[in-house]
C-alpha positions as CSV (number, residue, x, y, z in Angstrom):
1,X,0.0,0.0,0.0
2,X,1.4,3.3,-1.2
3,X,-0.6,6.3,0.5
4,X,-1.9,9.5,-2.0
5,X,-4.4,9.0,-4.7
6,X,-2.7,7.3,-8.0
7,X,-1.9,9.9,-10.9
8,X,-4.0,9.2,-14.1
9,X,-2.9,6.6,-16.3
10,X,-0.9,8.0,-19.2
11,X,0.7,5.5,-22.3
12,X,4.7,6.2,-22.0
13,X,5.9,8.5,-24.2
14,X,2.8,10.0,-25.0
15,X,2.7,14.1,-24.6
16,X,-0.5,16.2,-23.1
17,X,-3.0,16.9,-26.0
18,X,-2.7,19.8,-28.2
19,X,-5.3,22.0,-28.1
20,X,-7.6,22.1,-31.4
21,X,-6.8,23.6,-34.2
22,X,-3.0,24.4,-33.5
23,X,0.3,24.6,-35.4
24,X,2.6,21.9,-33.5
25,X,5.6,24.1,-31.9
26,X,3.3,27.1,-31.7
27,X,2.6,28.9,-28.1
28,X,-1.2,28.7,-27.6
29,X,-2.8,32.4,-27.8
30,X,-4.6,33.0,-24.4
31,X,-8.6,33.9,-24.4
32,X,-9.4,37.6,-24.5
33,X,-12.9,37.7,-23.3
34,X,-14.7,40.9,-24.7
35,X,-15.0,43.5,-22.0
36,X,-18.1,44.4,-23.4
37,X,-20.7,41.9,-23.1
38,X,-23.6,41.5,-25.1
39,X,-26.5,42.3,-23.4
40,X,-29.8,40.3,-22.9
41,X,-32.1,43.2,-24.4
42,X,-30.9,44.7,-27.6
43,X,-33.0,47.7,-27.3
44,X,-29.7,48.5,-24.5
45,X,-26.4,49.5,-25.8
46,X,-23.0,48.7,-24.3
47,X,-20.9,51.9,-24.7
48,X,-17.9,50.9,-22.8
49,X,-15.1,53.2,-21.7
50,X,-13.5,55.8,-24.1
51,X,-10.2,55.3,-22.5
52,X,-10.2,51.2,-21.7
53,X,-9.7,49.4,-25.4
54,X,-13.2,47.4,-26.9
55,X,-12.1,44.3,-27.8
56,X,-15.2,43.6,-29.4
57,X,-14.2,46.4,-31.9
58,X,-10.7,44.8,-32.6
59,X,-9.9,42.5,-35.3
60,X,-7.7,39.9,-33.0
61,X,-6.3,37.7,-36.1
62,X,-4.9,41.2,-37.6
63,X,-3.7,42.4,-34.1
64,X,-1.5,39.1,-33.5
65,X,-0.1,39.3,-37.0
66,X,0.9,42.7,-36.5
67,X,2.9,41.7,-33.6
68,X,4.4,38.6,-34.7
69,X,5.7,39.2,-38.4
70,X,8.0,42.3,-37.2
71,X,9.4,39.5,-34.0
72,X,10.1,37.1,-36.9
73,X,12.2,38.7,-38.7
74,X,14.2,39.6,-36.0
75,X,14.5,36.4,-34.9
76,X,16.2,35.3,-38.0
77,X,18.5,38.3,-37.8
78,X,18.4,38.6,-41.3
79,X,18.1,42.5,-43.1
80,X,15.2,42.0,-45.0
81,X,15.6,42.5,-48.9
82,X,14.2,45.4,-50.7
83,X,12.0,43.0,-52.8
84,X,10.7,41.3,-49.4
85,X,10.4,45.0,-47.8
86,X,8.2,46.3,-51.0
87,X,6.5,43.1,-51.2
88,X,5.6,44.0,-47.2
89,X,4.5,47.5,-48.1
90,X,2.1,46.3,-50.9
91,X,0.5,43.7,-48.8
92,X,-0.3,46.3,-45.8
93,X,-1.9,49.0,-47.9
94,X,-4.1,46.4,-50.1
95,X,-4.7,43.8,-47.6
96,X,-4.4,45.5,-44.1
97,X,-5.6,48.7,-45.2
98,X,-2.7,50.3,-43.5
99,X,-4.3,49.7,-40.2
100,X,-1.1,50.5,-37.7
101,X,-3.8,50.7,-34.6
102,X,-3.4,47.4,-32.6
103,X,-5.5,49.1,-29.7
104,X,-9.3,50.1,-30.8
105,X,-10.8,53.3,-28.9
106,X,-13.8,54.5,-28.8
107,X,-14.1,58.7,-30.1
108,X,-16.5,60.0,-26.9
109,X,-19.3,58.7,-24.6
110,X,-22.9,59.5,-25.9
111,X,-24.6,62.1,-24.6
112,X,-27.7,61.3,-22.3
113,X,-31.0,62.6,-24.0
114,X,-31.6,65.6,-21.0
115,X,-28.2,66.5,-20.7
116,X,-27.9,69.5,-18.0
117,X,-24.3,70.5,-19.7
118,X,-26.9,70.7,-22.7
119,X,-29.2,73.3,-20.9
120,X,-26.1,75.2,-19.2
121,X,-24.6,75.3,-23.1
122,X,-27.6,77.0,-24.1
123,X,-27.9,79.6,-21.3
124,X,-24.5,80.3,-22.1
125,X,-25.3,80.9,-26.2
126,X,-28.3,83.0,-24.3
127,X,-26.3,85.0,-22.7
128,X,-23.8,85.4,-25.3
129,X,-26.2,86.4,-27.8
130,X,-27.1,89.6,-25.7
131,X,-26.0,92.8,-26.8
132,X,-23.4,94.3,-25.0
133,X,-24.7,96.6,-22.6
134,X,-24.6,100.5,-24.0
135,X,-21.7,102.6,-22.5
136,X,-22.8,105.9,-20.4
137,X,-23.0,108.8,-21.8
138,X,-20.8,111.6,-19.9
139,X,-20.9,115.3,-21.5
140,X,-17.5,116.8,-21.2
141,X,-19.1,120.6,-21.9
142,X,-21.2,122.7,-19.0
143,X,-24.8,122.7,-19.0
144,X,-24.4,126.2,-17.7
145,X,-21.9,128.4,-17.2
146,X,-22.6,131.4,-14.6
147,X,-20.4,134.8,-14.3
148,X,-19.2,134.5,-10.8
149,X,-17.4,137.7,-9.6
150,X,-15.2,138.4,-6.3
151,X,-15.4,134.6,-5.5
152,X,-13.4,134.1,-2.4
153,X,-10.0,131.7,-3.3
154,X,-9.7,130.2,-0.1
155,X,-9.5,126.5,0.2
156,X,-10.7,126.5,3.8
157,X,-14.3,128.1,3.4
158,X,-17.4,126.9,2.1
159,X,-19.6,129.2,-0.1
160,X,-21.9,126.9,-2.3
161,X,-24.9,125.1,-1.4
162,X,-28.0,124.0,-3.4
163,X,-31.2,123.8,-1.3
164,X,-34.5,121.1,-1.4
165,X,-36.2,124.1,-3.1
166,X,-33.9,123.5,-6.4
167,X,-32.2,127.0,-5.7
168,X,-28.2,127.7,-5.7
169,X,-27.1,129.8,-2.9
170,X,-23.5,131.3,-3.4
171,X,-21.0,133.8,-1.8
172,X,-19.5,136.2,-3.4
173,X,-17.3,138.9,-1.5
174,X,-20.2,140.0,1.1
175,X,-22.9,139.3,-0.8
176,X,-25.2,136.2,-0.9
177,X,-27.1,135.3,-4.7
178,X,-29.3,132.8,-5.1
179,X,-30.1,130.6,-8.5
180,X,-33.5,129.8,-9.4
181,X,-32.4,126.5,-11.3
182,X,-36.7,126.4,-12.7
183,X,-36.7,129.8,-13.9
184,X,-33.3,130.6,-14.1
185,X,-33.4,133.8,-12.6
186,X,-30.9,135.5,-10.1
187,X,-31.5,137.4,-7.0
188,X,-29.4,138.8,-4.3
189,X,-30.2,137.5,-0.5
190,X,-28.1,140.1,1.4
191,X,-25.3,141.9,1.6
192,X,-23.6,141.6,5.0
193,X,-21.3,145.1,6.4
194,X,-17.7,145.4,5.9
195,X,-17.5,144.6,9.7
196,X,-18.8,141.3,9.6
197,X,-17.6,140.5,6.1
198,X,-16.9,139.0,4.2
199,X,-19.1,135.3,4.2
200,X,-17.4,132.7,5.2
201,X,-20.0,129.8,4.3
202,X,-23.5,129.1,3.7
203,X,-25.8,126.2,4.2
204,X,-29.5,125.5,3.1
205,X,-32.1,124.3,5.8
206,X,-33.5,121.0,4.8
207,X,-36.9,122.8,4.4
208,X,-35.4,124.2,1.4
209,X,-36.7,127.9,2.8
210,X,-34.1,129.5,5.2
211,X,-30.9,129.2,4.8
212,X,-27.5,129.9,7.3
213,X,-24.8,132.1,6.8
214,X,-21.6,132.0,8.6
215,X,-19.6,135.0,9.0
216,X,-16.2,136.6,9.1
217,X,-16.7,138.3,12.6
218,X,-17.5,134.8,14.1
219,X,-21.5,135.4,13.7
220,X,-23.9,132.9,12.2
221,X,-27.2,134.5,10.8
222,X,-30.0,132.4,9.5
223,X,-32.4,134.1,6.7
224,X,-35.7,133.5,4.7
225,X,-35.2,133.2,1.8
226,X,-38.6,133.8,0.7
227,X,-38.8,137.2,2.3
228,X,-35.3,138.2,2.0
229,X,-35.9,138.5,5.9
230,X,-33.0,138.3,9.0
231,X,-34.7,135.5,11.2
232,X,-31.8,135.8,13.9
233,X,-28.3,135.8,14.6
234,X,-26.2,133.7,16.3
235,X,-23.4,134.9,18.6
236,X,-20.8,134.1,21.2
237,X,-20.2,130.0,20.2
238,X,-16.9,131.7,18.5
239,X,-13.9,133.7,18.9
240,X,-12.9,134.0,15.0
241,X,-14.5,133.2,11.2
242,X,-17.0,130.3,10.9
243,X,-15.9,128.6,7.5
244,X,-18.3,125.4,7.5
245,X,-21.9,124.3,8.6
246,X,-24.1,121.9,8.4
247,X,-27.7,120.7,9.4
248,X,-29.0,117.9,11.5
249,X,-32.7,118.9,11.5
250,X,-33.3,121.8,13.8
251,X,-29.9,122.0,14.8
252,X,-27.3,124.0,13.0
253,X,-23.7,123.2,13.7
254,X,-20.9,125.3,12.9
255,X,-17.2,125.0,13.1
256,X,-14.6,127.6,13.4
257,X,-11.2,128.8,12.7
258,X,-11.0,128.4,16.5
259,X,-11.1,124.5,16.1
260,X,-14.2,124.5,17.9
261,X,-17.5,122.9,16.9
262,X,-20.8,124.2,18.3
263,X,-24.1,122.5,17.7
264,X,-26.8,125.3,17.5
265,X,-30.9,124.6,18.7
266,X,-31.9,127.4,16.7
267,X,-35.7,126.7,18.0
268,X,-34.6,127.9,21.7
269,X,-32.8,131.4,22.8
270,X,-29.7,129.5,24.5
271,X,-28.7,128.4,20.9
272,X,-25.2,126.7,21.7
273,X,-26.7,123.3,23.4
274,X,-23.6,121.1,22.9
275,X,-19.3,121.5,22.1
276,X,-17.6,118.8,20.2
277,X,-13.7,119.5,21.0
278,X,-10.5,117.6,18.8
279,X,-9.4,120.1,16.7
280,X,-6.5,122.4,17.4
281,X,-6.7,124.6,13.9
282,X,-9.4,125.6,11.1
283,X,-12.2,123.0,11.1
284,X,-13.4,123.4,7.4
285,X,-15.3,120.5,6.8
286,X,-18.3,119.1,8.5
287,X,-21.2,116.6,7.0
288,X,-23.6,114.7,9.3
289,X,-24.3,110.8,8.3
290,X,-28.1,110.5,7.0
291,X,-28.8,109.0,10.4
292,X,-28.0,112.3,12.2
293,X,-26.6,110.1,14.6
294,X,-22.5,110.8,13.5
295,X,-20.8,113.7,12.5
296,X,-17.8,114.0,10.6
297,X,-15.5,117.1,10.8
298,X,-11.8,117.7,8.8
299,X,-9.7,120.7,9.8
300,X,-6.5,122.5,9.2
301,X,-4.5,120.1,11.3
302,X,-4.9,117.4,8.9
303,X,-7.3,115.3,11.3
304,X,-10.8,114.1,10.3
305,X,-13.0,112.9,13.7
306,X,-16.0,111.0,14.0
307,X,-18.0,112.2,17.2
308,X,-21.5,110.3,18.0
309,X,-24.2,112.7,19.0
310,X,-25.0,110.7,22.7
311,X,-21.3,111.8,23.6
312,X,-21.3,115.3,22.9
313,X,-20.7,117.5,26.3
314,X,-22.9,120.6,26.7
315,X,-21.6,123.7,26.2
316,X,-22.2,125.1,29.9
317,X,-20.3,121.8,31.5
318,X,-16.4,122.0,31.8
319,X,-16.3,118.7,31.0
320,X,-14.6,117.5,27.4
321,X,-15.8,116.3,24.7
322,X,-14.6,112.7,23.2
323,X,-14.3,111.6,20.1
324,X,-15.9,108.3,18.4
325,X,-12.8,108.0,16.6
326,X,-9.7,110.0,15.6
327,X,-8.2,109.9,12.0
328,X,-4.6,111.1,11.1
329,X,-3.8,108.9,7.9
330,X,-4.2,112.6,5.6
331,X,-0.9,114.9,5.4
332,X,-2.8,117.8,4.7
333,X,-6.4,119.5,5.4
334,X,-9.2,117.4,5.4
335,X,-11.7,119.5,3.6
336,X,-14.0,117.4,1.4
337,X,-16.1,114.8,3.1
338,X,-19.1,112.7,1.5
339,X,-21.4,110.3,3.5
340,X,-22.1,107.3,1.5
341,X,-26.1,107.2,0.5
342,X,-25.7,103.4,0.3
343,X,-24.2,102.0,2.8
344,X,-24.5,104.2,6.3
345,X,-21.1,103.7,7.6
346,X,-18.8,104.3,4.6
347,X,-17.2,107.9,4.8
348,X,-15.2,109.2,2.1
349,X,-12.4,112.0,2.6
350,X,-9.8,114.1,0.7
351,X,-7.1,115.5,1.4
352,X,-5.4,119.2,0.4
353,X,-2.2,119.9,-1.8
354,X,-0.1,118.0,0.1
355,X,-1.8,114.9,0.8
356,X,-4.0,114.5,-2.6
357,X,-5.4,111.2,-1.5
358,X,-9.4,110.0,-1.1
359,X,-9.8,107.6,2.0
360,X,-12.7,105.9,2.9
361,X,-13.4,104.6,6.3
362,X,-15.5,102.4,8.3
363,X,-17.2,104.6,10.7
364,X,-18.0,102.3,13.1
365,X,-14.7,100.2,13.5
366,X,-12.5,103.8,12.6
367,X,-10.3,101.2,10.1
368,X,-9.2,102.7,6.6
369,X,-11.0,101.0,3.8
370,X,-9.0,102.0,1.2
371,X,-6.4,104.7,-0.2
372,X,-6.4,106.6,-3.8
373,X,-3.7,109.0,-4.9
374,X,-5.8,111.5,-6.7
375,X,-2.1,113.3,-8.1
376,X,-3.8,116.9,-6.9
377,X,-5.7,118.6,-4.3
378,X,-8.8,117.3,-3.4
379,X,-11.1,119.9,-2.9
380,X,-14.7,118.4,-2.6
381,X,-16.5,115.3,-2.6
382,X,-20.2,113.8,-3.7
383,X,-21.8,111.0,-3.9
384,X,-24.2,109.8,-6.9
385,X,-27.5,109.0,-5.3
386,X,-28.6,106.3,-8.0
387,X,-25.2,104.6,-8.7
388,X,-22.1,103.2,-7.1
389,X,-19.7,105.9,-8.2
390,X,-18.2,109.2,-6.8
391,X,-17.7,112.7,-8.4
392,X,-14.2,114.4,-6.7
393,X,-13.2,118.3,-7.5
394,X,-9.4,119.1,-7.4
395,X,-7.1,121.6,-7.4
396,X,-3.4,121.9,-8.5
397,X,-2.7,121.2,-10.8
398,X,-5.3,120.7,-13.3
399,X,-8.5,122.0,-11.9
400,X,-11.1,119.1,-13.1
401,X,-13.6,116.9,-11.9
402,X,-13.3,112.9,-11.8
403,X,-15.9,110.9,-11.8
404,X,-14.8,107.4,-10.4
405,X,-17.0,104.0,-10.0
406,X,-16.9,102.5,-6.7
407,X,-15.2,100.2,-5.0
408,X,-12.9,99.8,-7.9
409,X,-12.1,103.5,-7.8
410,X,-11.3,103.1,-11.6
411,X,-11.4,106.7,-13.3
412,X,-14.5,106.7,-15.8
413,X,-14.0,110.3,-16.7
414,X,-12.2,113.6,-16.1
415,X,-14.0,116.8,-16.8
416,X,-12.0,119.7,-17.7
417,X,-13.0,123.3,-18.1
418,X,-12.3,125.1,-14.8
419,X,-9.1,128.0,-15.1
420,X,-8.7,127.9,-11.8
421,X,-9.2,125.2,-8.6
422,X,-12.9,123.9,-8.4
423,X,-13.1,124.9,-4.4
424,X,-17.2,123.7,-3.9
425,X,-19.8,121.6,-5.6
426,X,-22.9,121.2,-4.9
427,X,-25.9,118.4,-5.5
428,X,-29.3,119.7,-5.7
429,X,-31.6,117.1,-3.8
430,X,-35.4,117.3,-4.4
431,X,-38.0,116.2,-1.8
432,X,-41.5,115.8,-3.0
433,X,-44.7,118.1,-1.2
434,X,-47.8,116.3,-1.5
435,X,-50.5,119.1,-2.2
């Protein structure tokens, strides 16, 4: 007893069976199964993979001759004769078709019948097809040009102002016009005495009716306009020229070349309710935010504050004033100041001949938004009230007008026809009266 199971029986001599259908001494080609296999409903088609070869697309009898014959012959070693080689040539451009491929691809996968690249394709072409939106219009030549004698050259004052009523108020030497911009007509207001002369600034009401006028002999007076009538004046709040104002309702606040800054009730005899103190030269810029809650003021000292009305100390108390915040990025007066009309906490201001820059800050955090050399003095400041973009009025050394779109700050236009520095600018705004 031997232990293990007995091999087959097998006559001597004899060698394993070929397979069918074989050359004797030939290797036996292994199966290549199709990797795309036929499926039981016809209706479905088998696609495959555009980068995995489709065997069922190959001819195999051609692909295993074209990688034999060439291993022949180098298996002889012998250089093929030119006859043989031609003989070659001729036989794979009439019999092979000069197929050189061995590996069939497919070109690209189908496309499903609701294809979402197929709707985004033709939103695209949508959009494409659109015409291209129509660039704005910008005149480069003056609507209208007034004659504007004895007009003050002094960057630090403010002596233009364009009231609710659609009427431009200007300062000329002692004298106060106003512009009818409906009728077009022209009518003097006042003229103030050499003593208190000449004006120093002037300042609409928001009723679009009276209208403030600071003074050089430190004096405020407020006047109707309609009757050309001195409502009252306003004295003591300071000791020198009062070279900016601006309203917040029913109170009028003015700021001096004393560096002080005097909110004015002008509904009650004790006018000067409340002192806002930072500024140690010439404030000549002041703007309240829409809100009337903040209050922006630029002065000679090249500072620009941010005080908050709840913080302001009355004028009776000894006590002083503090600021919201405390700018001192500009290197030269900070004149021009614009509240932005669409987003409440964006202040824009400029700075004079030697600073030439717009800033814009975040009036709430006191952080600088951004910084634009301007290449000249910046003199003034507005907003557009229907579009992102801001108009800027300079001095030295060309004397224009930029208009620039926001936040990019790219320059969409420069307007040039001033001789001299464009000092104020003004932006009528309209408000309806229901009848």
């Amino acid at each position: 007893g031997r232990r293990g199971a007995r091999p087959p029986l097998r006559e001597a001599g004899a060698t394993p069976s070929m397979p069918p259908l074989q050359e004797p001494g030939s290797r036996p080609r292994p199966y290549m199964p199709s990797l795309c296999s036929t499926p039981r409903n016809p209706a479905v088609k088998c696609y495959g993979d555009r980068f995995i070869p489709d065997r069922s697309a190959m001819d195999m009898d051609m692909a295993h001759y074209l990688l034999t014959e060439p291993r022949k012959d180098r298996k002889n070693g012998a250089t093929p004769s030119p006859g043989k080689e031609t003989y070659r040539k001729l036989l794979a451009e009439k019999l092979l078709n000069n197929r050189t491929r061995i590996l069939a691809f497919r070109n690209k996968p189908p496309e499903p019948e609701n294809s979402i690249f197929t709707e985004l394709r033709a939103d695209v072409a949508s959009v494409q097809a659109r015409p291209a939106k129509k660039r704005r219009y910008i005149p480069q030549s003056a609507d209208r040009t007034l004659d504007a004698p004895d007009l003050v050259d002094d960057y630090y004052l403010n002596l233009l102002d364009w009231g609710s009523a659609n009427v431009l108020s200007i300062a000329l030497g002692n004298t106060v016009y106003l512009w009818d911009a409906a009728s077009g007509s022209t009518s003097e207001l006042v003229t103030v005495d050499e003593d208190d002369g000449p004006v120093t600034s002037v300042s609409w009401a928001p009723d679009g009716q009276n209208i403030a006028i600071g003074l050089n002999s430190s004096a405020v007076q407020i006047w109707d306009s309609s009757s050309n009538r001195l409502l009252r004046t306003l004295q003591g709040a300071h000791e020198s020229r009062v070279g900016s104002l601006a309203w917040n309702k029913s109170i009028l606040t003015a700021g001096g070349m004393d560096g002080k800054i005097v909110n004015n009730d002008v509904r009650i005899r004790d006018h000067a309710v409340q002192t806002y103190r930072g500024h140690s030269q010439e404030v000549c810029g002041l703007k309240w935010s829409g809100s009337g809650r903040q209050l922006a003021s630029g002065g000679n000292d090249n500072l620009l504050h941010i005080w908050d009305v709840s913080m302001a100390s009355s004028a009776q108390s000894a006590g002083r004033t503090q600021w919201l915040h405390r700018m001192e990025d500009h290197s030269a007066a900070v004149k021009a100041l614009a509240w932005c009309p669409f987003q409440s906490n964006l202040l824009a201001s400029g700075g004079g001949a030697n600073d030439r820059c717009i800033k814009f800050w975040n009036t709430h955090t006191g952080a600088c938004l951004n910084s634009v050399d301007t290449g000249s003095q910046v003199c003034a400041l507005l907003w557009n009230k229907n579009d992102r973009e801001l108009l800027s009025s300079h001095g030295f050394t060309q004397n224009q007008l930029t208009l620039w779109k926001y936040p990019s700050m790219a320059k969409m236009a420069d307007l040039n026809g001033h001789t001299s520095r464009v000092l104020f600018m003004a932006q009528v705004i309209i408000f309806a009266r229901s009848l």
